[in-house]
C-alpha positions as CSV (number, residue, x, y, z in Angstrom):
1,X,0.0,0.0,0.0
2,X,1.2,3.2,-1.2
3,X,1.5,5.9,1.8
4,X,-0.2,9.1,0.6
5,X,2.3,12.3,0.0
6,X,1.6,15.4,1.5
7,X,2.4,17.8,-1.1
8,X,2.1,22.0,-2.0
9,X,0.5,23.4,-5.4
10,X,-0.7,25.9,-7.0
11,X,-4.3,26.8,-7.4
12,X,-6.0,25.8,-10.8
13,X,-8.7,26.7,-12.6
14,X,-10.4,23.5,-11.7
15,X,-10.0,24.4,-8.1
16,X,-12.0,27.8,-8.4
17,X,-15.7,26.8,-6.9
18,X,-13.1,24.9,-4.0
19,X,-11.1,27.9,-2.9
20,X,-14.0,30.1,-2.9
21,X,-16.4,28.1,-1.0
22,X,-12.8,27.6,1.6
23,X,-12.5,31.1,1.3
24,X,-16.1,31.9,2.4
25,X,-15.7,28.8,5.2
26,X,-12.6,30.9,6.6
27,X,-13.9,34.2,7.1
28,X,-17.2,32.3,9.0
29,X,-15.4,29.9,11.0
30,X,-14.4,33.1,13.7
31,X,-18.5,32.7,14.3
32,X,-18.3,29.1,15.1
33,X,-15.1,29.4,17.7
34,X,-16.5,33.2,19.5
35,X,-19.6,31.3,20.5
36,X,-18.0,28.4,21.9
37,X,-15.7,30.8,23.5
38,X,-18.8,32.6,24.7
39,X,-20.5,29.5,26.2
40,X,-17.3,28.4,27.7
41,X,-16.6,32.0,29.6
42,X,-16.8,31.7,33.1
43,X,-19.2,35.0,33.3
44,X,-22.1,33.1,30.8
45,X,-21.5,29.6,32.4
46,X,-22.1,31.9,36.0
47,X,-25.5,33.5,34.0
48,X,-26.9,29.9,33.0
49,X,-26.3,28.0,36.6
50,X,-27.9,31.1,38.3
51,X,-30.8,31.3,35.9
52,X,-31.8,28.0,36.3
53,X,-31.3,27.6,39.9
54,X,-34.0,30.3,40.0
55,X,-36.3,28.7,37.8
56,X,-35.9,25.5,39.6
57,X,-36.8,27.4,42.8
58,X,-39.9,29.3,40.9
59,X,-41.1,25.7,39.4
60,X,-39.8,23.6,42.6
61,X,-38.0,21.4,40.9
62,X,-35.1,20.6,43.1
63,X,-34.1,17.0,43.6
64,X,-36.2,14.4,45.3
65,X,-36.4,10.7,46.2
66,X,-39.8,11.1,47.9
67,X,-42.0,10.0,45.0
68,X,-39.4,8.9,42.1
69,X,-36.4,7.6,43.6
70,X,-33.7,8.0,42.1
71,X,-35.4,9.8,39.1
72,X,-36.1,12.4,41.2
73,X,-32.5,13.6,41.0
74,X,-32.6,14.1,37.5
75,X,-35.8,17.0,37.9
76,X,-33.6,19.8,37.6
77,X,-32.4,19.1,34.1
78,X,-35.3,20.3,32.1
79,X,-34.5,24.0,33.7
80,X,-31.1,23.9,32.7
81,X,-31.6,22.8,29.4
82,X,-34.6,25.4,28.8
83,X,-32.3,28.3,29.5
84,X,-29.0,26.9,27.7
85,X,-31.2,27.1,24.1
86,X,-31.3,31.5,24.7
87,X,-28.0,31.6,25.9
88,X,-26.8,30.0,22.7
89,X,-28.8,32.2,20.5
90,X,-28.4,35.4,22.1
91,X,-24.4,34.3,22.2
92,X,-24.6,33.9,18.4
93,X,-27.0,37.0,17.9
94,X,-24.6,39.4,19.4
95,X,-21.6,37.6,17.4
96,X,-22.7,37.1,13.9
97,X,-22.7,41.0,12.5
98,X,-18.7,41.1,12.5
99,X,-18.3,38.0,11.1
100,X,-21.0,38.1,8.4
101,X,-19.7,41.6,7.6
102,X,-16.4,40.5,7.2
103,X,-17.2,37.9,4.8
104,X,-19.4,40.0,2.5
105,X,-16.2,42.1,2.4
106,X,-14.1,39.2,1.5
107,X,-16.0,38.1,-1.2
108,X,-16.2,41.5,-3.1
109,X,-12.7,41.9,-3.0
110,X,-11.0,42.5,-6.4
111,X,-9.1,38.8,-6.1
112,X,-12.3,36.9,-6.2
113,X,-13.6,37.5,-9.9
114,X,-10.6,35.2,-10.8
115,X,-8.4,33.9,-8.4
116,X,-6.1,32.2,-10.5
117,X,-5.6,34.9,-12.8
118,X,-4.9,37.3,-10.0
119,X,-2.6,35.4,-7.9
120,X,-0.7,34.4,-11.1
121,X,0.2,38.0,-12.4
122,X,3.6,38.0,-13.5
123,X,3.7,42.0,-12.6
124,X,3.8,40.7,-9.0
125,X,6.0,37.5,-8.7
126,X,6.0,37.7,-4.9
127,X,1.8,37.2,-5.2
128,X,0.5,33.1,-5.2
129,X,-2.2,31.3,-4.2
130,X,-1.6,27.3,-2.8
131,X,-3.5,24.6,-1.7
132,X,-2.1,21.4,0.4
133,X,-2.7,18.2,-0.1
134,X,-2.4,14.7,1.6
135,X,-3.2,12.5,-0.8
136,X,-6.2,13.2,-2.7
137,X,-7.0,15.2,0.2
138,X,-7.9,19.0,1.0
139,X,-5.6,20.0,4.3
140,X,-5.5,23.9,3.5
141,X,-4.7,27.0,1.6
142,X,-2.5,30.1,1.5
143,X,-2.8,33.2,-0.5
144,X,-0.4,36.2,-0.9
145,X,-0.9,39.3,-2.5
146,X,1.7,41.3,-2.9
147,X,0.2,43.8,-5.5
148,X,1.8,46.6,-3.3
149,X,5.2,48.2,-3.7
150,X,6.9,46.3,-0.8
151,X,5.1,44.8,1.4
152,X,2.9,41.2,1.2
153,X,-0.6,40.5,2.8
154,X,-1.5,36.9,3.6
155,X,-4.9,37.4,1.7
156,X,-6.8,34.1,2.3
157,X,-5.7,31.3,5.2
158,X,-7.1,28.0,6.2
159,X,-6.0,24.6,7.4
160,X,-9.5,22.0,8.3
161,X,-9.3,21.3,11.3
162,X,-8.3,17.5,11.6
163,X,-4.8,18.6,10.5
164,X,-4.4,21.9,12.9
165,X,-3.0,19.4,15.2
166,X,-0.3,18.6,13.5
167,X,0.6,21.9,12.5
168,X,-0.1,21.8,9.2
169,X,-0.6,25.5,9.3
170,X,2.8,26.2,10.4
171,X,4.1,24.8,6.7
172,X,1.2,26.4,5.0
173,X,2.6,30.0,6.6
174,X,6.1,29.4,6.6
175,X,5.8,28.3,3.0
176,X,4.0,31.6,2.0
177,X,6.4,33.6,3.7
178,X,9.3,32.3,1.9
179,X,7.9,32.8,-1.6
180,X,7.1,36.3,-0.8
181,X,10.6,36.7,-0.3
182,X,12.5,35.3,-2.2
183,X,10.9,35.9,-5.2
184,X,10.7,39.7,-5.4
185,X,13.8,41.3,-3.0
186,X,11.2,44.7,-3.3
187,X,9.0,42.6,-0.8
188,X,10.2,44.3,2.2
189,X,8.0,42.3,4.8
190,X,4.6,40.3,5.3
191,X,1.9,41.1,7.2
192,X,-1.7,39.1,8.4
193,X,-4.7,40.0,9.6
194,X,-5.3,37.9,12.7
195,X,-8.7,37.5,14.9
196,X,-8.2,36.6,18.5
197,X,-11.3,33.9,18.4
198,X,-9.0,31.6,15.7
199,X,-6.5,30.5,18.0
200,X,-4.6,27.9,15.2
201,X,-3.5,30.9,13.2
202,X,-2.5,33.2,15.9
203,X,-0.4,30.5,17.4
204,X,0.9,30.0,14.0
205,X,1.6,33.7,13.4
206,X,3.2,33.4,17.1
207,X,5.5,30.8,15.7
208,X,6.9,32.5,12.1
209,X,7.8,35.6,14.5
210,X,4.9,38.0,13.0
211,X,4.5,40.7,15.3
212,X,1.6,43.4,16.2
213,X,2.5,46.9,14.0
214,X,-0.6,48.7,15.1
215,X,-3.3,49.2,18.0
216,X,-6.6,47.0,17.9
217,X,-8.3,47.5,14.8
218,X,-11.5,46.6,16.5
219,X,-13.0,44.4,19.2
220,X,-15.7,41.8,18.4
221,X,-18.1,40.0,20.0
222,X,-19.8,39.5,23.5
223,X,-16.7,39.8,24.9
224,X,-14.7,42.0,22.5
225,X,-11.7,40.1,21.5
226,X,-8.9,41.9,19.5
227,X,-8.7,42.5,15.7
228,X,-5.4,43.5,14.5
229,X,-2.7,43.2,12.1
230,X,1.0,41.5,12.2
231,X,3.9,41.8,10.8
232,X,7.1,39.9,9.5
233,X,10.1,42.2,8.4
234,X,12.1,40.6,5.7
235,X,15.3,41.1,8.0
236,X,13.9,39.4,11.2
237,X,13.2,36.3,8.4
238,X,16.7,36.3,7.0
239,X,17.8,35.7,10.4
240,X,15.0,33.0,11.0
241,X,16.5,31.1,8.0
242,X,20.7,31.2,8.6
């Protein structure tokens, strides 16, 4: 049996529906990982057991062996699980606008009308767009546009999830990186957009040395976590790579 390779290429044309529908995924996913940060917070798991304690108390459903035995333990549960089902939806309510915004804003961007034809410009050799693959596998995908005069953007980023574990993003990055680099000496450094709810690329951009360059751009969600933008100097990579 033939071990699958885990290999790096470039986007076709036959990959166009693929990236976008990855593209769109990407900008979402923050949604998916603020609420679960939101039901996880101490302060909303603090809300829920309060709430229901009181509607136990107003319904008197505390615990009981008198007439159900051992059933009677479990009569708290529906008043727990009644007022988890708001929390959820008033977590998402109050995090979707960023996120949908966001993505609305990603799709209308100039790149998306055809992403092959923009990331393969030869006016901007530093620019590309890959995808990595195990196998016959989708693992993730990498875009830089460096349509500027010297400086790179990591446009579009995304490892599924199965394969964050293994770092996968680290190669995706670090691979991006380097073309920018060393295929236009005008790139003077790389920068990333980076949302504090998507922990996999953060650590990632923790690990290639990408550094904050500005204040918060904005804070999202219940509990406003940080927007901002990072930053890899072409000199601190040189170093990276002796």
């Amino acid at each position: 049996m033939v071990e699958p390779i885990a290999r790096m290429r470039p986007l076709q044309p036959s990959d166009d529906r693929l990236a976008k529908f990855i593209i769109a995924k990407a900008s979402m996913e923050g949604l998916a990982a603020a609420n679960v940060k939101t039901t996880r917070h101490p302060l909303t798991l603090s809300i829920w057991v309060g709430l229901s304690c009181v509607f136990v108390q107003y319904m008197n459903w505390w615990p009981s062996q008198s007439q159900y035995g051992w059933l009677g333990y479990l009569a708290p549960v529906p008043a727990f699980m009644a007022l988890a089902a708001p929390i959820l939806a008033l977590s998402d309510w109050l995090n979707r606008p960023y996120f949908e915004e966001q993505t609305q804003i990603v799709l209308r961007k100039p790149d998306m009308a055809d992403l092959c034809a923009y990331y393969a410009n030869p006016k901007h050799p530093a620019s590309g767009f890959w995808i990595l693959e195990y196998g016959d596998t989708f693992v993730g995908l990498v875009a830089v546009d460096a349509s500027s005069d010297d400086q790179a953007t990591i446009s579009h980023f995304y490892v599924d999830e199965p394969y964050r574990a293994a770092h996968a993003q680290n190669d995706l990055l670090s691979y991006a990186v380097k073309h920018a680099f060393t295929s236009s000496h005008a790139v003077k450094a790389v920068v990333a957009e980076h949302v504090a709810v998507r922990d996999y690329l953060c650590r990632a951009l923790d690990a290639a040395a990408f550094l904050p360059i500005e204040k918060v751009k904005a804070r999202v969600g219940v509990f406003k976590w940080k927007v901002g933008m990072r930053r890899l100097n072409r000199n601190v990579w040189e170093k990276r790579v002796q």
